[in-house]
C-alpha positions as CSV (number, residue, x, y, z in Angstrom):
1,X,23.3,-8.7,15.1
2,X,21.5,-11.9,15.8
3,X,18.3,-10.8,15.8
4,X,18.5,-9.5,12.3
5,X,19.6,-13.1,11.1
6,X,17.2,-14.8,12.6
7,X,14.4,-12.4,11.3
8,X,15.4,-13.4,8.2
9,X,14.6,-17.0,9.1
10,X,11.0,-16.6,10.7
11,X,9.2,-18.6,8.0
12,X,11.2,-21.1,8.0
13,X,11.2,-22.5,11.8
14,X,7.3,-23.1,11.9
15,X,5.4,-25.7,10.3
16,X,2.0,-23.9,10.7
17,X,0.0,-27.1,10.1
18,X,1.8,-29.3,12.3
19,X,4.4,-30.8,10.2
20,X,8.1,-31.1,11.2
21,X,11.1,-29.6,9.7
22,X,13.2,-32.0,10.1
23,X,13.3,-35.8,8.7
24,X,14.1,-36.9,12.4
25,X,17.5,-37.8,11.2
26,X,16.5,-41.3,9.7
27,X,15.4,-40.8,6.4
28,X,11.1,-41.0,7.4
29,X,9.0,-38.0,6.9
30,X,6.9,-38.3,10.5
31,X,8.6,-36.9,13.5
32,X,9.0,-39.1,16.1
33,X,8.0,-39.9,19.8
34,X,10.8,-37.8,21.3
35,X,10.9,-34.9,18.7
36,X,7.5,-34.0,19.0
37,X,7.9,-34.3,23.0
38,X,10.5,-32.0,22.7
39,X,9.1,-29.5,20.7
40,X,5.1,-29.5,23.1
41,X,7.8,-29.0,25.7
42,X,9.7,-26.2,24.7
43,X,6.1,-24.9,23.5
44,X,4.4,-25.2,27.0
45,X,8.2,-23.4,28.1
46,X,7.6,-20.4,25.9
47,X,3.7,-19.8,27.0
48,X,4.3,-20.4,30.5
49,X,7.2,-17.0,30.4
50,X,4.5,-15.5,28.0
51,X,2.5,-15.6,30.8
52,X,4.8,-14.8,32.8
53,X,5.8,-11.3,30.9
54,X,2.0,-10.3,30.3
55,X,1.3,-10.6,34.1
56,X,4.8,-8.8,35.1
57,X,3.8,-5.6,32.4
58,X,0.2,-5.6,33.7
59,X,1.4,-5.3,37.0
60,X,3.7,-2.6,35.9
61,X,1.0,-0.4,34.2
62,X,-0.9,-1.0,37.5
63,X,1.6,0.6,39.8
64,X,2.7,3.5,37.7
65,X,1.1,6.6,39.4
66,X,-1.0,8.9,37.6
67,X,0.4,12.1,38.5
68,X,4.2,13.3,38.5
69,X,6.5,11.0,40.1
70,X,7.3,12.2,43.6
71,X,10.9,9.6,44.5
72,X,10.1,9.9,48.1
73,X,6.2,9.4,48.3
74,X,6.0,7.7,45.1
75,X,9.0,5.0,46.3
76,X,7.1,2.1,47.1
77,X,5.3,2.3,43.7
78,X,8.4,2.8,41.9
79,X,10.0,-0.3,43.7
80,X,7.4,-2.6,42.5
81,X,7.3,-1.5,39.2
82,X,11.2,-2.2,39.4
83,X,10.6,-5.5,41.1
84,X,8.3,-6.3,38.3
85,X,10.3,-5.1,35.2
86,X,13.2,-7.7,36.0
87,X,10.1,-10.4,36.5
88,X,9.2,-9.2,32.8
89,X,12.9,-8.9,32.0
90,X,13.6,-12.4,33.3
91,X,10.6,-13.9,31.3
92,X,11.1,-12.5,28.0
93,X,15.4,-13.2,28.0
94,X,13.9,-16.9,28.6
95,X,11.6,-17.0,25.2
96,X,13.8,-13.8,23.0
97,X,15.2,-17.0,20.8
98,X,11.8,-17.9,19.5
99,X,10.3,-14.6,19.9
100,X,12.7,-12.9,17.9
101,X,12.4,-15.8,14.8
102,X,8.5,-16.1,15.5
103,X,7.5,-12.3,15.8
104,X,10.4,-9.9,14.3
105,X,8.1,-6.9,14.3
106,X,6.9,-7.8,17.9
107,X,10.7,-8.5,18.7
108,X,11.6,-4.8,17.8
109,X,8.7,-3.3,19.6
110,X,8.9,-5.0,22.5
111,X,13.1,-5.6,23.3
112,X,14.8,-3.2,20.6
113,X,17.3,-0.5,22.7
114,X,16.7,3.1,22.7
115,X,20.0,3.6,20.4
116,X,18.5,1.5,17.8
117,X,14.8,3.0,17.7
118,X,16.1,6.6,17.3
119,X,18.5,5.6,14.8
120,X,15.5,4.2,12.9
121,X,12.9,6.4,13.5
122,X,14.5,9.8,15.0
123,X,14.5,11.5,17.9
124,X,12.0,10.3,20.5
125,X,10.5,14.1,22.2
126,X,8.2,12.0,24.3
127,X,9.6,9.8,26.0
128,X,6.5,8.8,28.0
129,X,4.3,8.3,24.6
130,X,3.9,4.4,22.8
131,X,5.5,5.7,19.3
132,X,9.4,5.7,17.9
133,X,10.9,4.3,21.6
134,X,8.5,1.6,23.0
135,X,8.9,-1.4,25.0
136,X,11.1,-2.8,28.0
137,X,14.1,-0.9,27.7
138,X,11.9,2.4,27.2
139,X,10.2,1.7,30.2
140,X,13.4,0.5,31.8
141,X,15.3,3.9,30.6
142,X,12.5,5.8,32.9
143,X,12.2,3.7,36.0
144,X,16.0,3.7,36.6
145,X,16.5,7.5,34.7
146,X,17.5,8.4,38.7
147,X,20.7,5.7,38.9
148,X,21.9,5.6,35.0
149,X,25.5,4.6,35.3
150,X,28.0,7.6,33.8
151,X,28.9,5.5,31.0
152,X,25.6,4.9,29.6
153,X,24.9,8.5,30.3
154,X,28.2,9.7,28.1
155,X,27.1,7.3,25.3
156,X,23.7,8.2,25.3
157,X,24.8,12.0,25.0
158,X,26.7,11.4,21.7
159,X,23.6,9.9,20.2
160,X,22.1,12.0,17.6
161,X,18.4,12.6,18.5
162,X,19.1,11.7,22.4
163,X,16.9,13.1,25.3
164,X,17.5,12.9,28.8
165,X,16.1,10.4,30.8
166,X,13.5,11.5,33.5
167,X,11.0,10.5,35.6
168,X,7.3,12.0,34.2
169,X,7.1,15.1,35.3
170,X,3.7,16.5,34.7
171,X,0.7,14.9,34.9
172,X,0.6,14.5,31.3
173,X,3.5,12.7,31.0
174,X,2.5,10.0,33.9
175,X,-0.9,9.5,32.2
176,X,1.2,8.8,28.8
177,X,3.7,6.6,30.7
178,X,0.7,4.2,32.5
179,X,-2.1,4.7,29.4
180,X,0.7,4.3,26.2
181,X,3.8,3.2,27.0
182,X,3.4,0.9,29.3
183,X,-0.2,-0.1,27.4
184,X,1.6,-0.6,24.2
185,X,3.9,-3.3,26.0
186,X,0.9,-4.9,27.5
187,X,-1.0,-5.2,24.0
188,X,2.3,-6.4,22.0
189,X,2.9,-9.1,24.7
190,X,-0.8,-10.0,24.4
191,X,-0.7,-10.0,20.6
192,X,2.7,-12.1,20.7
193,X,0.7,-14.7,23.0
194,X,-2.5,-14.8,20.9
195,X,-0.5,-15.4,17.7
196,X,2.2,-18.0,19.5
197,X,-1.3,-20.2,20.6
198,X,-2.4,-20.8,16.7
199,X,1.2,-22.0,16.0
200,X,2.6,-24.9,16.3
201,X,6.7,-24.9,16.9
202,X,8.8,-27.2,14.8
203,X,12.8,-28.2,15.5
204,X,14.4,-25.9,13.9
205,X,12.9,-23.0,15.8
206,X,12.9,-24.8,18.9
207,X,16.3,-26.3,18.8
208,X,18.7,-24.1,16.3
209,X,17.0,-21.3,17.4
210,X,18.4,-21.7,21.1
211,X,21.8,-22.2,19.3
212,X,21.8,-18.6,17.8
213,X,20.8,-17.5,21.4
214,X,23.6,-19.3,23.0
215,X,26.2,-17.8,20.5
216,X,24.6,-13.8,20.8
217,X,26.1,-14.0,24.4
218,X,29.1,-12.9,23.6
219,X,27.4,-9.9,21.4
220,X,25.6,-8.6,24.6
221,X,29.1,-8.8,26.7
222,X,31.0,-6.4,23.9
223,X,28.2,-4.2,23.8
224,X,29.3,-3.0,27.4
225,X,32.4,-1.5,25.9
226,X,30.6,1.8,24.7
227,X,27.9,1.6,27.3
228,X,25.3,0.4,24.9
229,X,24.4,-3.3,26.5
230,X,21.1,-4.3,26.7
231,X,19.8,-3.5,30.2
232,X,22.2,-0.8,30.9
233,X,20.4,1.5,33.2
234,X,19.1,-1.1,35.8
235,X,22.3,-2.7,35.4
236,X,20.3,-5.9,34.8
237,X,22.2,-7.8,31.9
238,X,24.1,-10.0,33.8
239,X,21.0,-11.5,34.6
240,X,19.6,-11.3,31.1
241,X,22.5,-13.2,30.5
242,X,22.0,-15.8,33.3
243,X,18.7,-16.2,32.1
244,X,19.5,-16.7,28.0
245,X,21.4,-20.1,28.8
246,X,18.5,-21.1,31.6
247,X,16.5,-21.2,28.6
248,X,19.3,-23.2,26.6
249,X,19.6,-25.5,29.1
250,X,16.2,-26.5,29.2
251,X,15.2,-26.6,26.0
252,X,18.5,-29.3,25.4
253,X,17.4,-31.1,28.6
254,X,13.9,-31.8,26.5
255,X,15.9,-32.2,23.5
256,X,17.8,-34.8,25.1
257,X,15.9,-38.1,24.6
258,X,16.2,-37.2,20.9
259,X,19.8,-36.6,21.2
260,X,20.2,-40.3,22.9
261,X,17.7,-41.9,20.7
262,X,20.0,-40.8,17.8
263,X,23.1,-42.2,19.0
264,X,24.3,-38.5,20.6
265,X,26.2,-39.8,23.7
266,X,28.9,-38.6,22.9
267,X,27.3,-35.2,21.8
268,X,25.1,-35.3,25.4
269,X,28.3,-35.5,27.7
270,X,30.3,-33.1,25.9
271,X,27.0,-30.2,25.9
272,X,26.5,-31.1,29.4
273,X,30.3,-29.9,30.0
274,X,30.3,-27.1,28.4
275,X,26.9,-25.7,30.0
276,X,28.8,-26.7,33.2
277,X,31.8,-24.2,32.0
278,X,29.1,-21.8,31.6
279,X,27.6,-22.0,35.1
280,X,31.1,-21.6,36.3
281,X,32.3,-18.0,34.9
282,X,28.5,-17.1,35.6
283,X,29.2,-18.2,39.2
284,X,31.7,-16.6,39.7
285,X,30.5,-13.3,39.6
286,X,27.8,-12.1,42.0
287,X,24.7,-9.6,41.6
288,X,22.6,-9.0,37.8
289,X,25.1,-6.4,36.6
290,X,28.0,-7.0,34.3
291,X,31.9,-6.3,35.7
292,X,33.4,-3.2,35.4
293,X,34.9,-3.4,31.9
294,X,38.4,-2.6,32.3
295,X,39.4,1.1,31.8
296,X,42.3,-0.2,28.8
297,X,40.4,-3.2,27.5
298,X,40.1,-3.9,23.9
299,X,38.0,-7.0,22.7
300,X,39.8,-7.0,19.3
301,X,43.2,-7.5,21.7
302,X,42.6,-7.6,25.0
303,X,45.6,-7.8,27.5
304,X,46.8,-10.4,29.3
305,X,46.3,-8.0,32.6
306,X,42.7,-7.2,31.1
307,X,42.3,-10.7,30.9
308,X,42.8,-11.4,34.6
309,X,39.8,-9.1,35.9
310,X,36.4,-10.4,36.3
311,X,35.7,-9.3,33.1
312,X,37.8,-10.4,30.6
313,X,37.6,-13.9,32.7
314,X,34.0,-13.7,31.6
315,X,34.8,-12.8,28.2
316,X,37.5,-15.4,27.3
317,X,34.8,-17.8,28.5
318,X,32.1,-16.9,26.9
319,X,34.0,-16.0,23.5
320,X,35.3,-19.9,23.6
321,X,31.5,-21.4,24.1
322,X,30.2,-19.1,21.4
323,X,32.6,-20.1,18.7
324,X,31.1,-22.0,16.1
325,X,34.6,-22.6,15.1
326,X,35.8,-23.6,18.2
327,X,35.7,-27.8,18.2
328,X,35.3,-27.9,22.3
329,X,32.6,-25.2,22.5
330,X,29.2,-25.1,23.7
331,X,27.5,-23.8,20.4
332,X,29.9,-26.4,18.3
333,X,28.3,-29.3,20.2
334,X,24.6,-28.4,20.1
335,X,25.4,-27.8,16.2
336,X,26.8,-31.5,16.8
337,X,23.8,-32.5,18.1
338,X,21.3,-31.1,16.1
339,X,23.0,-32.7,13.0
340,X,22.6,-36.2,14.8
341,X,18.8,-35.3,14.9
342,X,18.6,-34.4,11.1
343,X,17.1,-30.8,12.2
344,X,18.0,-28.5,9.0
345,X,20.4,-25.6,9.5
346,X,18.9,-21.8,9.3
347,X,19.5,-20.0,6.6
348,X,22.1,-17.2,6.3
């Protein structure tokens, strides 16, 4: 899983002091003009969703009601916290790149899935508490417990450890939802923003970071298979999607000077195409969720008639631009590019 490999690399994609990573791709040891513009840019791009996220789970915790959650009188509370969870969602899919190198423990907290945690830690009996299941898909899980597709709901019951999914109840529970889990979010958002301020972000965070989070998009597609995608019960992961190459596309477009300065043309045009041929497949599917994976599909040999429907469309795209193999795709190119700039690879 791609946030597991780039744990492994958070100590490397920070120069703590100021210094950069990378030799600028010209043999001198001082980053230049452009790759220090690039990297204050993509900084001020990751506080500005930080900010983002922290007012979006504020508002959350604000809205939650403090006694059991009625769906008819409590609607309009529950459809701002709703509105405000895909604000959060939005924010964080535009930063989870750096996050996830930057903060791994913060990461987990904050954006891990409910399989995952109980795997982890066990069984979660409250769901409304901030220990074992925590963060935006927790609270996610409970907003839209009332609309939970019947796939996720038949995955989720073959979990070992798995409880339903309800709106609070009780009055305890709605006090735990508003003063723990949704406080817990609030403080690791706030801790992740304290600690980004003190840091200062170097290329090969920045830059090859974006690349790892351009090539997990094809990981968050096969996860709809077994009903285990990311934002499966708001039906929201298109849009995480959507959002994941936003973020690539403009931290390349302040990469770009760099890219030129270095002699990148060619590297520039082709990146530019193959974001295009991203835009496209996403374009051509309407609303945040994901397509109906087909009833007979199979990623490891998919059909040619599975191929044909909205999803495998998206798949055949997406599995083409995430190739590092692949000599025409979108990740091969940014590698491409990032040479030409003399950023360092990430560790395996």
């Amino acid at each position: 899983m791609m946030k597991k490999f780039l744990s492994a690399v958070a100590m490397v994609g920070l120069a703590a002091c100021g210094g950069s990573a990378s030799s600028g791709g010209d043999g001198g040891t001082d980053a230049g003009v452009n790759e220090a513009k690039a990297n204050a840019g993509v900084k001020a791009y990751i506080n500005t969703n930080l900010v983002a996220l922290k007012a979006a789970s504020v508002a959350i915790q604000t809205a939650a009601p403090s006694t059991p959650w009625n769906a008819t009188t409590d609607a309009a509370a529950i459809a701002t916290m709703k509105t405000e969870w895909k604000k959060a969602r939005i924010a964080y899919e535009h930063i989870e790149g750096a996050i996830a190198v930057l903060f791994p423990e913060l990461d987990a907290t904050t954006d891990q899935r409910y399989d995952v945690f109980i795997n982890d830690k066990g069984a979660d009996l409250n769901l409304f508490d901030d220990v074992n299941v925590t963060g935006i898909h927790a609270i996610e899980r409970i907003l839209y417990s009332d609309v939970i597709p019947a796939s996720v709901k038949t995955f989720e019951m073959g979990l070992t450890g798995h409880k339903v999914a309800a709106f609070p109840a009780t009055a305890a529970e709605a006090t735990d939802f508003k003063t723990k889990l949704c406080d817990r979010m609030v403080k690791d958002v706030q801790k992740m923003t304290d600690q980004f301020g003190t840091l200062t972000l170097d290329s090969a965070t920045a830059f090859r970071g974006v690349i790892g989070s351009m090539g997990e998009q094809i990981e968050k597609l096969q996860k709809a298979e077994s009903g285990e995608e990311e934002s499966r019960y708001a039906q929201f992961t298109l849009a995480d999607m959507r959002a994941n190459v936003a973020a690539g596309k403009a931290t390349y477009a302040l990469f770009k000077p760099w890219v030129l300065e270095k002699g990148g043309s060619a590297e520039d045009t082709a990146i530019t195409a193959a974001f295009s041929r991203v835009d496209a497949a996403y374009d051509a599917i309407t609303g945040d969720a994901l397509p109906a994976v087909p009833a007979t599909w199979s990623s490891a040999s998919p059909s040619a008639t599975d191929l044909m429907t909205p999803f495998g469309k998206l798949y055949s795209a997406l599995k083409t631009e995430a190739d590092p193999m692949a000599a025409t795709s979108l990740v091969t190119h940014m590698g491409a590019a990032a040479d030409k700039m003399g950023i360092p690879k990430l560790p395996e």
